[in-house]
N, C-alpha and C positions, 0 to 999 in steps of 0.2 A: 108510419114511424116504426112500427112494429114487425114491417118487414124486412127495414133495411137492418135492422139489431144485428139476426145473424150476418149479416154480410160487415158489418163496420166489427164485429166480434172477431171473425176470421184475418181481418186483417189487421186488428194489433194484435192479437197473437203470431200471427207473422213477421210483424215487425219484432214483436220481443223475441221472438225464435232467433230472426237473422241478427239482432242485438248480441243475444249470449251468444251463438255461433261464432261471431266476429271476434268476441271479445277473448271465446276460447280459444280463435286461430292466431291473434295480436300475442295474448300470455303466451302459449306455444312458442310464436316466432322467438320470444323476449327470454323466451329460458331452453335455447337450444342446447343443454348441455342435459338435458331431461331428467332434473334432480327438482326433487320438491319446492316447489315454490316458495315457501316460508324460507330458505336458508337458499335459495337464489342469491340476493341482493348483499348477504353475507360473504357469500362462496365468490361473488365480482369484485369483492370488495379485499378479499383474501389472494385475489388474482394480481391485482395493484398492489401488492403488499409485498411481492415476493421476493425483492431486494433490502427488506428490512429483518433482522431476525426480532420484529414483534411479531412478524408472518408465523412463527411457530406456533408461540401461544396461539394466536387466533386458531392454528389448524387442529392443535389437540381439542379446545372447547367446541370449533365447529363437528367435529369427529364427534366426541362426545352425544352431540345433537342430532345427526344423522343417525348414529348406532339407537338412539333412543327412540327415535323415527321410523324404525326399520328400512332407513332407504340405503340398502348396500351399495350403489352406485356413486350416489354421495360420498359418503365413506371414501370409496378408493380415489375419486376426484379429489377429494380434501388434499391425503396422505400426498398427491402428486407436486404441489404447490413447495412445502419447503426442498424438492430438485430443485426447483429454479432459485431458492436464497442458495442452496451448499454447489450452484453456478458461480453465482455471482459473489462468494464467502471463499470460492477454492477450497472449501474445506473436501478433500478426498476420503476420507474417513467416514464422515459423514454423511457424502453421497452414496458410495455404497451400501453403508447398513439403512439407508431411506428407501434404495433404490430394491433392496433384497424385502423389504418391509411391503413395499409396494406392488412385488411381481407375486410376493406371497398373497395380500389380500384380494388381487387380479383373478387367480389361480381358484380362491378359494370361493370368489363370489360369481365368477365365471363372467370376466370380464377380460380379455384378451387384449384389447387396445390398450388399456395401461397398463397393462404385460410390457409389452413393447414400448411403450413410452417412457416407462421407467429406464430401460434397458436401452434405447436410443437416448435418450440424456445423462447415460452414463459416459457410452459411448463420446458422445460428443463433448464431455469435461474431458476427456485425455487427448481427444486430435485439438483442441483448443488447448491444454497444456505442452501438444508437443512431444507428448512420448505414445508414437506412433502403433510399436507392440503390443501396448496394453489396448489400445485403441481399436486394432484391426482383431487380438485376440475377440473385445467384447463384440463388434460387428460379426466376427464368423459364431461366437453362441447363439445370437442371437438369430441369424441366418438358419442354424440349424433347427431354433425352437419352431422359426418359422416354417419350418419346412416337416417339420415329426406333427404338429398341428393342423396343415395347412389354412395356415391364415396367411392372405392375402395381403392382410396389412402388413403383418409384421415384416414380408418380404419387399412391399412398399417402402419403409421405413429403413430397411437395410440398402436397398437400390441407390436410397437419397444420403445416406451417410459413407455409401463407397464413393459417390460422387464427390461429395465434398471431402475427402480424406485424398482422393487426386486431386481435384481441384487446389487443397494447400499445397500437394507436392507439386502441382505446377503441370501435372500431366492432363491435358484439358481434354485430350482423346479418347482417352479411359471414363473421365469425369462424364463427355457427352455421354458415354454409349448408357452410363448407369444411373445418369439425368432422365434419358429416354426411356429407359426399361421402365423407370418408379412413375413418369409421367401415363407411359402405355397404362402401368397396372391400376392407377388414381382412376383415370378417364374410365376404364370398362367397368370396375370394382367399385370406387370409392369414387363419387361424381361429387357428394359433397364436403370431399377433403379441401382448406386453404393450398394450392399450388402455387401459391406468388413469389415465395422462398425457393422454387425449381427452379420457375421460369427466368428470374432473373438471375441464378447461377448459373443458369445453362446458356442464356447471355452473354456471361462476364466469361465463361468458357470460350464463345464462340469470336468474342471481342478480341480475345487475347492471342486464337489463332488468325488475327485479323479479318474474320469471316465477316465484315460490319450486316451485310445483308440478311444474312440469317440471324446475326443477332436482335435486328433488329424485327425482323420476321416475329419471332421467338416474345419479345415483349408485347408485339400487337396483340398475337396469339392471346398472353396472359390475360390482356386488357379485356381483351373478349369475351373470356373464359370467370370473369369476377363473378362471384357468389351475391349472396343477400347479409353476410357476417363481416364485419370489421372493411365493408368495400371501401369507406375513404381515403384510410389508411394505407392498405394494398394499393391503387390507383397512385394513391403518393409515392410509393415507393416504385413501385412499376415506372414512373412519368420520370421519376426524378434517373433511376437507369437509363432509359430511353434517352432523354436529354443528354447527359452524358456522352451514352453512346455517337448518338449524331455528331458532339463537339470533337471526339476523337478520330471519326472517319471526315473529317472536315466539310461538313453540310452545315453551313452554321444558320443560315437563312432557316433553316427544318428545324435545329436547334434551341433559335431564339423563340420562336412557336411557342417550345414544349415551354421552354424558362417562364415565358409570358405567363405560360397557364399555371405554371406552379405558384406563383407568385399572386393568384388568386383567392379572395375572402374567405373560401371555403376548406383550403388548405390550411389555414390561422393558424389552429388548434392544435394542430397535428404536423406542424413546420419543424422541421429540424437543421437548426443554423449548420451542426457539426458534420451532417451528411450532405449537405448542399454546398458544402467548403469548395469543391473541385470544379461544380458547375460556376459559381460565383466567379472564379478566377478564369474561367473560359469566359463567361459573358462580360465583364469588364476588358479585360483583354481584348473581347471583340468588338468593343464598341469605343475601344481606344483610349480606357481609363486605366493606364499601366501602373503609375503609382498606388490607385487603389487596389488594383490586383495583386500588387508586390507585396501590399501591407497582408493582403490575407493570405498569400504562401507565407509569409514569415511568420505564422503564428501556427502553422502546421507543426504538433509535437515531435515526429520523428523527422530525427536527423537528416536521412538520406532524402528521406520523400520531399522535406520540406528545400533540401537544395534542387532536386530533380523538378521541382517544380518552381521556384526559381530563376532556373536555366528558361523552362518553358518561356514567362513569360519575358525573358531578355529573348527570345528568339523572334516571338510575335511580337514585341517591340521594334526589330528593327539592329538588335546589338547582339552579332554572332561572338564576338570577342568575352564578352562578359557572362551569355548563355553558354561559351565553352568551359571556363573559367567554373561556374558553378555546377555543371555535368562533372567536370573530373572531382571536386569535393562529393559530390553525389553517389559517386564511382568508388570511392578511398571508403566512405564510411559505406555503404552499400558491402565492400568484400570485407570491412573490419567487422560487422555484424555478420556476414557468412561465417567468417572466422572466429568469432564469438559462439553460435551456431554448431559450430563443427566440433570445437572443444564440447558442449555441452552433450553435444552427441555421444562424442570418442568417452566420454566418462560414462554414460550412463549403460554404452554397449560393455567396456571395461569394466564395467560393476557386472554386466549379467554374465559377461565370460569367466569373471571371478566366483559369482557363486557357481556357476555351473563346472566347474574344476573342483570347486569345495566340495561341490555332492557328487563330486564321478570320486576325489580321495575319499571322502565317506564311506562310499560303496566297497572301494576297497580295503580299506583297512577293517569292515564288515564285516568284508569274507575272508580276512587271513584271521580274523577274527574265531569265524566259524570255524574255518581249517585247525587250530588249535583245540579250541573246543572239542573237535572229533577225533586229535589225535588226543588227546587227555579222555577221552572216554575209552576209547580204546587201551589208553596203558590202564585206566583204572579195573576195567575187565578183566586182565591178563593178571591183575593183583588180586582181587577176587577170589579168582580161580585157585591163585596159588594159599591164599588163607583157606580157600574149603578143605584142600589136599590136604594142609598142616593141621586144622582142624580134626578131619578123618584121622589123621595119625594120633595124633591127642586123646581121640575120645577112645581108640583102644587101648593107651596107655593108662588111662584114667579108671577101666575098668577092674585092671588090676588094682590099682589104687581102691577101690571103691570096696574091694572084701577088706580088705586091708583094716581100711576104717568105719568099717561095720562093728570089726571084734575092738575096736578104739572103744567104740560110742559106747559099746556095752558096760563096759569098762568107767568111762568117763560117767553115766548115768549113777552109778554108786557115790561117784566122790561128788555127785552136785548137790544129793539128798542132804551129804552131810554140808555140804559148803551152806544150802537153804537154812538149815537149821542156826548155824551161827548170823546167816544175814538178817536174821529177827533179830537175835539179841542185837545186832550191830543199828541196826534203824530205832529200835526201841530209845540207845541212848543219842543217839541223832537227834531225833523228836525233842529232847531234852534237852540238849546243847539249842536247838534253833531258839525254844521257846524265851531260853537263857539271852540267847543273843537278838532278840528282835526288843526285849524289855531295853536292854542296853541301847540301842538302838535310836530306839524312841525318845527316850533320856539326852542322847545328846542331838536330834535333831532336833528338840523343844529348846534346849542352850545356844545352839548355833544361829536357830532363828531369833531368839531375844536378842541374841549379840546384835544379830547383821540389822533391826529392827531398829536399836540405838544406835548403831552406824549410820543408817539412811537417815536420823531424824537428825543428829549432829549437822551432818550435810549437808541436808536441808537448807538447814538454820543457818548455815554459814556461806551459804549461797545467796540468800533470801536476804542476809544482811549484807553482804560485798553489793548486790545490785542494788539495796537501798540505797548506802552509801554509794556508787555510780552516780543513780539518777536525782543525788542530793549536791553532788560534785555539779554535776550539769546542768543545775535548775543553778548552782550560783555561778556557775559559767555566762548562764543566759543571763541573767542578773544584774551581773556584770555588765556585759559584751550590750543589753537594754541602757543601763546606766547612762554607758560610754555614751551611744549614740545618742540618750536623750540631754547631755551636755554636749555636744557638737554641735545638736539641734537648735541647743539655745545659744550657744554661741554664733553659730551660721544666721542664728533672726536676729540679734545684736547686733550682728555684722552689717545685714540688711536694711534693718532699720537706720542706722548711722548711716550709710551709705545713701538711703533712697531719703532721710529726712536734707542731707545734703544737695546730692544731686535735686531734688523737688525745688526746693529754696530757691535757687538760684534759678531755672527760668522763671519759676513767680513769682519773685521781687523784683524781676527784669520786669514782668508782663505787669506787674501791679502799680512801680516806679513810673516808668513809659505812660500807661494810663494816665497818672494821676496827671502827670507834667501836661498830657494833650486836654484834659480836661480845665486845669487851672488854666489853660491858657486858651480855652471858649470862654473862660470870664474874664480874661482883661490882657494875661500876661503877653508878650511879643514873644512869637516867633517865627521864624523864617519859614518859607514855604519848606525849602531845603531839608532844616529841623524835624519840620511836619513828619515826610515823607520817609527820614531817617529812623524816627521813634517809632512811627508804623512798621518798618524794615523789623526794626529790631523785636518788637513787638509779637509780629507773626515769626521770627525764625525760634523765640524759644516758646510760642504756642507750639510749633512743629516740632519742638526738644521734647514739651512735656507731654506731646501727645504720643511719639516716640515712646518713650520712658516709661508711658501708664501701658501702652499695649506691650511691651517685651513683659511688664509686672506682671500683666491679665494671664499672657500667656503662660508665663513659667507658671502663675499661680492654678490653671487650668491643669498645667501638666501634674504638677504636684501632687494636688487634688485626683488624681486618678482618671481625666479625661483624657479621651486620645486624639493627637495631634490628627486630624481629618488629613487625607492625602486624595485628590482628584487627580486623577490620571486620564491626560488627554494631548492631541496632538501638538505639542508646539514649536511654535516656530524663531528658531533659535536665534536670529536676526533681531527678530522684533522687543522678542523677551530683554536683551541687549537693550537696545534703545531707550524701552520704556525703561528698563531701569537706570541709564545714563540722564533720562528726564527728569527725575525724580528726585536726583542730588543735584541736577548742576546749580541750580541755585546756590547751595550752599558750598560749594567752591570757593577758598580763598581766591582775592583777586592776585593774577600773577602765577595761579598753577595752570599751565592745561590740562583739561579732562576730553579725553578721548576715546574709542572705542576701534581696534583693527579684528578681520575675522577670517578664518579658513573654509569659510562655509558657504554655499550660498545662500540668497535672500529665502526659495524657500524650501532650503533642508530643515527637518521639523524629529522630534525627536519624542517617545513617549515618557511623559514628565507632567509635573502638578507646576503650571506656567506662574502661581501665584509664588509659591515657595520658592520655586527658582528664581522668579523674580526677588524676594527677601532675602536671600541669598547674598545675591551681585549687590542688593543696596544697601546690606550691612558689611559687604567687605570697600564698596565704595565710602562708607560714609566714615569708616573706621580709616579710612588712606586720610579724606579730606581733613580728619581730627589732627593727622600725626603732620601734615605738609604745607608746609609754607609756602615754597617756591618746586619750582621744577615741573612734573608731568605725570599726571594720572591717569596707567593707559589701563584701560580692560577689553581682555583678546580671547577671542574665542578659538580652540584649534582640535581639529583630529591629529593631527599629526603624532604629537607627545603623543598621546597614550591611544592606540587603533584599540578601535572597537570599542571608544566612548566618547565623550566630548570633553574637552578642559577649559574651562572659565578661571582666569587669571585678572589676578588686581595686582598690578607695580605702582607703586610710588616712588616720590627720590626722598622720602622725609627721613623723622630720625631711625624707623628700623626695629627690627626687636632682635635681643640678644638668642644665640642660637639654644641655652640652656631655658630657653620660658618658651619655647615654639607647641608645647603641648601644654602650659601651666597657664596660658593665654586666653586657651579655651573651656575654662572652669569659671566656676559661678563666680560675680562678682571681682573676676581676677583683671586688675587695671594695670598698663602701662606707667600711664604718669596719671596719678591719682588728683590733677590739678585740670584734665582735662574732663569735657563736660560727657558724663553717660555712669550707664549702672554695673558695666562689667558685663552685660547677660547678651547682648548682641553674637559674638564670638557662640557660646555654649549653646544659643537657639540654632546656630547655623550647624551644629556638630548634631544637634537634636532631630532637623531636617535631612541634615546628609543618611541618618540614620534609617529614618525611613523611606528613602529614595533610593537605597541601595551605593549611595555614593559614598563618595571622599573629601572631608572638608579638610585642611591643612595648611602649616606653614612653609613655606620652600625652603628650605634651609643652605639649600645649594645658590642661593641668588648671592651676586656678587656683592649686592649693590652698588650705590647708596638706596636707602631705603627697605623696605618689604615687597613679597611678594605672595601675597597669598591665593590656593587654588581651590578650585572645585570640580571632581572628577565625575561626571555622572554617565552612567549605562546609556545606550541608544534604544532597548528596550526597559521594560516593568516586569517581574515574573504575572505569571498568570493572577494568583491571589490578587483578589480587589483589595483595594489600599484604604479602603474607608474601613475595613474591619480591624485594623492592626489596632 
């Protein structure tokens, strides 16, 4: 036992050696970007972010955490990340000051690949916007850093961006030669650079000079060539090129191959419906599903492409006529976007030849500029010179002067001795006059300020009272103006209550009458089945008045009350809404009117609206016809027509009408037609209370010929955004 120790010791120590070995060559593989492992999973996570601008914040905090780290390499990977949002943002401004942000911390941490990375996705925002100058400008700096450095990469990276800047221009010759240059320098330099973005350009280059062979050469190659990083991905994209490829050199048997395999479990994840669009309508086409191949070029966003493709598949269908038909539309917008194009061009060369005329007249107006300048120094010189001369001549004249008033001064100094002597006496009495005058002084600035002191307090006071009296005036304004409205109020509940002890009464003396009759007559009295079935009738149509009459009460009394009328906004379908609310009255239809419903719409055009309210609506302007209509026809018609850009809901009757001076007095509280017919008045003023919150128009047509009314309701085909339950 004791011998085998050492040897069973040896070998789990072995095992635990090749354990952590493994597990430090796994971690490695899983953090090829060789940034601390703690802010790994952060830093992939800020990688998938980069189309979001919350990618910022995360990249200042993840910064942050590196700087605190000391892992400078982190750092400048972080700063690299918002390139790809101010991509995907077009904010130009921004890329740049990110991009100078980032060649700078490169520079300072000695880090030369995000040198360059910076500086090729700059690059690559201006030939993706199209303005080619600034584009080719940043490719030749960059070219030169690459070359005062000699980094390899960076002349990598410039090879793959002159490619693709031919490549848009359509020059795929140029493209190849600077596809292959950047390919050559990866291969012997950079073995573990991603190349799948060359290879399949250089591809789409070779396709386009119809070279299919090489092109397709060219994708096996890449296939080949896949690394151990993001390989599913690359393969898909490579596979999905490749297919392509075949379907346009017409090998469709090699074609349907690749399709097969893309179409595989393991591609799921990583499927791109938008990038497979082209192969889709090749392989349907191929297999003689034309219809559904038609439906997916017609969903192609651009214009020309989606007719050019089009034509295609009227061609492999079988119909030269209609594949020609859709080439020449393909053709028409294909040069109206050249021409579109050209204008955008001709402006922006016409802005650079504009400023550059601006700073060639700058420059000259500079130097006529200068040229004055110098000739103004020059005459100033020449003036100069001429005051030195006149000077010289002055100061010998002055000398003369100068004995002159020598024997002056002597002179002069006698009479000042005396002049001194009287200027005491003369300041003496000065001192005396001031002292005089500053007493005075004092005197009446102490009176001036008493005055102005009673001035300001009068004013005060009279200020202090005008705005009492104001806001005494106004307290019995409000007083009033309370009063008013609190006698209106009691008159408006008089009103109410006289009104609703009326209307109430009479359906339950109906309902309570009816009763009793059905009741007396289960104890003995005769009546007819007929009878029965009548008093029942009657029975339930003013259970349905008073059930009516109590919910319009609840409602006004909710609103009243300060609750707010709920509004649910949802899809409805204007047909339906129709109907049900044509079911809901026709019962109570006299016999002898028709009630009908015609519509502009179809069964299901749908409109966003609260389907309940709308319904309340059509059943209080229907039940409001059936009160006024004896005979004739009660039609409600649905229409776009009247009014584009909403729908119109119309109630006509033939009854008696309403006078055109009440068509707005109609719709206030309690406000009745014929005060003989049976309701509370509030029907009308709820549907003006709904219109309100639906954005619509409830009203009376005042324009109808008749006989009878016609009333509408205009409501929007949308809702504003704000939720309707908050109003």
């Amino acid at each position: 036992m004791n011998g085998k120790s050492p040897i069973m010791s040896r070998l789990i120590c072995g095992l635990l050696m090749s354990l952590l070995a493994s597990g430090f060559v796994a971690l490695s593989q899983n953090n090829p970007y060789k940034i601390s492992d703690s802010l790994y999973d952060d830093f992939m996570r800020l990688q998938r972010m980069g189309h979001s601008s919350k990618c910022l914040t995360l990249a200042d905090s993840l910064y942050a955490v590196a700087a605190k780290l000391g892992d400078k390499k982190a750092q400048v990977a972080i700063l690299c990340t918002p390139l790809k949002y101010a991509q995907y943002s077009k904010d130009a401004k921004f890329l740049d000051k990110q991009a100078d942000r980032v060649r700078a911390e490169a520079l300072k941490y000695n880090f030369p690949q995000y040198y360059f990375y910076a500086s090729k996705e700059q690059a690559t925002f201006y030939i993706n916007k199209g303005n080619f100058p600034v584009a080719v400008e940043h490719i030749k700096n960059m070219e030169r850093d690459a070359n005062t450095m000699f980094n390899g990469y960076g002349r990598y990276l410039c090879y793959q961006l002159y490619g693709n800047y031919y490549r848009i221009l359509h020059n795929e010759t140029e493209a190849i030669k600077f596809y292959e240059m950047a390919l050559e320098i990866a291969k012997r330099d950079h073995p573990d650079q991603d190349l799948e973005n060359i290879y399949t350009n250089l591809s789409i280059c070779y396709r386009y000079l119809d070279n299919y062979d090489k092109a397709l050469a060219v994708l096996d190659e890449g296939l080949s060539q896949l690394k151990d990083r993001n390989l599913l991905l690359r393969e898909y994209r490579l596979l999905d090129t490749k297919c392509f490829t075949l379907y346009v050199a017409h090998r469709y048997e090699e074609a349907e191959a690749v399709y097969k395999a893309l179409q595989e479990p393991r591609f799921k994840s990583i499927a791109n419906p938008q990038r497979m669009l082209y192969n889709d309508i090749y392989h349907y086409s191929n297999i003689g599903e034309y219809d559904r191949a038609m439906l997916i070029a017609k969903n192609i966003p651009e214009d020309y492409t989606r007719y050019a493709w089009m034509s295609k598949v009227e061609m492999m269908r079988g119909n030269p006529t209609k594949a020609l038909e859709y080439e020449n539309e393909a053709y028409r917008l294909l040069q109206k976007f050249h021409a579109n194009q050209r204008e955008t061009d001709f402006a922006r060369a016409n802005a650079d030849i504009g400023n550059h005329l601006l700073q060639v007249k700058n420059a000259e107006l500079k130097l006529r500029s200068n040229e004055l300048e110098l000739h103004n120094s020059r005459l100033a010189l020449e003036k100069q010179r001429s005051i030195i001369e006149m000077e010289r001549i002055a100061s010998e004249k002055n000398k003369l002067e100068l004995d002159n008033k020598e024997l002056s001064i002597q002179h002069l100094r006698a009479v000042v001795k005396e002049r001194e002597s009287e200027k005491k006496l003369h300041n003496a009495e000065m001192s005396r006059l001031q002292t005089v005058t500053r007493t005075r002084t004092t005197i009446v600035a102490a009176v001036f300020i008493a005055v102005l002191l009673v001035i300001i307090g009068l004013v005060s006071y009279l200020l202090l009272r005008r705005r009492a009296m104001r806001m005494l005036r106004q307290k019995n304004d409000e007083l009033t103006q309370a009063l008013r409205r609190a006698e209106e109020s009691e008159r408006t509940k008089m009103r109410f209550l006289q009104n609703m002890s009326h209307e109430i009464r009479t359906p339950l003396n109906a309902i309570v009458g009816f009763s009793q009759m059905l009741a007396h007559q289960q104890q003995g009295d005769d009546l007819s089945q007929d009878q029965r079935e009548e008093f029942v009738e009657l029975i339930d149509e003013n259970t349905e008045t008073l059930t009516t009459l109590i919910d319009d009460i609840l409602l006004l009394s909710a609103i009243e009350n300060g609750s707010a009328m709920k509004i649910r906004l949802s899809q409805c379908i204007v047909n339906a809404v129709c109907h049900r609310a044509l079911s809901s009255v026709k019962h109570r239809c006299p016999e002898g009117v028709r009630l009908y419903y015609t519509t502009e719409v179809g069964n299901d055009f749908a409109i966003q609206c609260d389907s309940q309210r709308l319904q309340q609506v059509l059943v209080n302007f229907l039940t409001n016809a059936e009160k006024h209509t004896q005979s004739g026809e009660i039609l409600l018609h649905a229409s776009l027509s009247e009014n584009p850009g909403r729908v119109t809901f119309s109630v006509t009757d033939t009854g008696e009408g309403v006078p055109a001076e009440m068509a707005e007095s109609i719709f206030n509280r309690f406000e009745k037609l014929d005060t003989f017919v049976q309701g509370a008045g509030l029907g009308l003023n709820i549907c003006r209370m709904i219109a309100v919150k639906l954005n619509a128009i409830v009203k009376l047509d005042t324009s109808h010929p008749g006989p009878g009314a016609r009333f509408v309701f205009i409501v929007p085909l949308t809702q504003p955004n704000e939720s309707a339950d908050s109003k």
